[in-house]
N, C-alpha and C positions, 0 to 999 in steps of 0.2 A: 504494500500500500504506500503512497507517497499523498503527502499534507502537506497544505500551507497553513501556516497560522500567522494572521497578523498581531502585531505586537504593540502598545503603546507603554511608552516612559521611559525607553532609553536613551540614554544622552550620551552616552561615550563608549568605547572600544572595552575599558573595562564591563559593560554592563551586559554586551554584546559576546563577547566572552563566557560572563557569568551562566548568562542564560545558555548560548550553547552547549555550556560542559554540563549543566540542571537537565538539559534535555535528551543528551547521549547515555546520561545514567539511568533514563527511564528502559524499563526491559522491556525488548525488543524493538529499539532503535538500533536500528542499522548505520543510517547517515544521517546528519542533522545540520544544516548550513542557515546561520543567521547572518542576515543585513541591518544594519543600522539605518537605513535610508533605502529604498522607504524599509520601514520596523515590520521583518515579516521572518518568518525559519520556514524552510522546507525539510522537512522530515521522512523520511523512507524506512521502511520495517514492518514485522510484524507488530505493531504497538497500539494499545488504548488512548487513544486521543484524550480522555479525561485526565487518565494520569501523565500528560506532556500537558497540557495545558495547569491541571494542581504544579508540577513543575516549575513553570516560568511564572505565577502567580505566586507561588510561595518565596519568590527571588522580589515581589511587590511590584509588577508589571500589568497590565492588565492584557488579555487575548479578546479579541473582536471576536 
C-alpha cells in the first residue's frame, strides 16, 4: 500500500526529520519520505494508517 499524508506545523529540517524516523518505526512501514514544503510523507508498506498518523501526532503535528 502506498499513502500520502498531509502534515501541518513543521517549521524546520529538524521536525521533518522527527517525524520521519516516528513514522519508519510504525510496523510495517516499509519506506516513508517527508517534505517540508509542501508538509506531506508518503508512506509504503504493509501499515495501519491510524497508527502513522497517532505517530506524527504524538510528535504535536496535526494530519489532514
Amino acid at each position: 500500500m502506498k499513502k500520502e499524508f498531509k502534515i501541518t506545523g513543521m517549521r524546520c529540517n529538524n521536525c521533518r526529520t522527527n517525524v520521519e524516523r516516528a513514522i519508519k518505526a510504525v510496523e510495517g512501514v516499509e519506506s516513508a519520505t517527508v517534505t517540508l514544503e509542501p508538509g506531506k510523507a508518503e508512506v509504503e508498506g504493509d501499515f495501519n494508517e491510524e497508527a502513522v498518523v497517532d505517530a506524527i501526532e504524538n510528535l504535536g503535528f496535526v494530519v489532514e
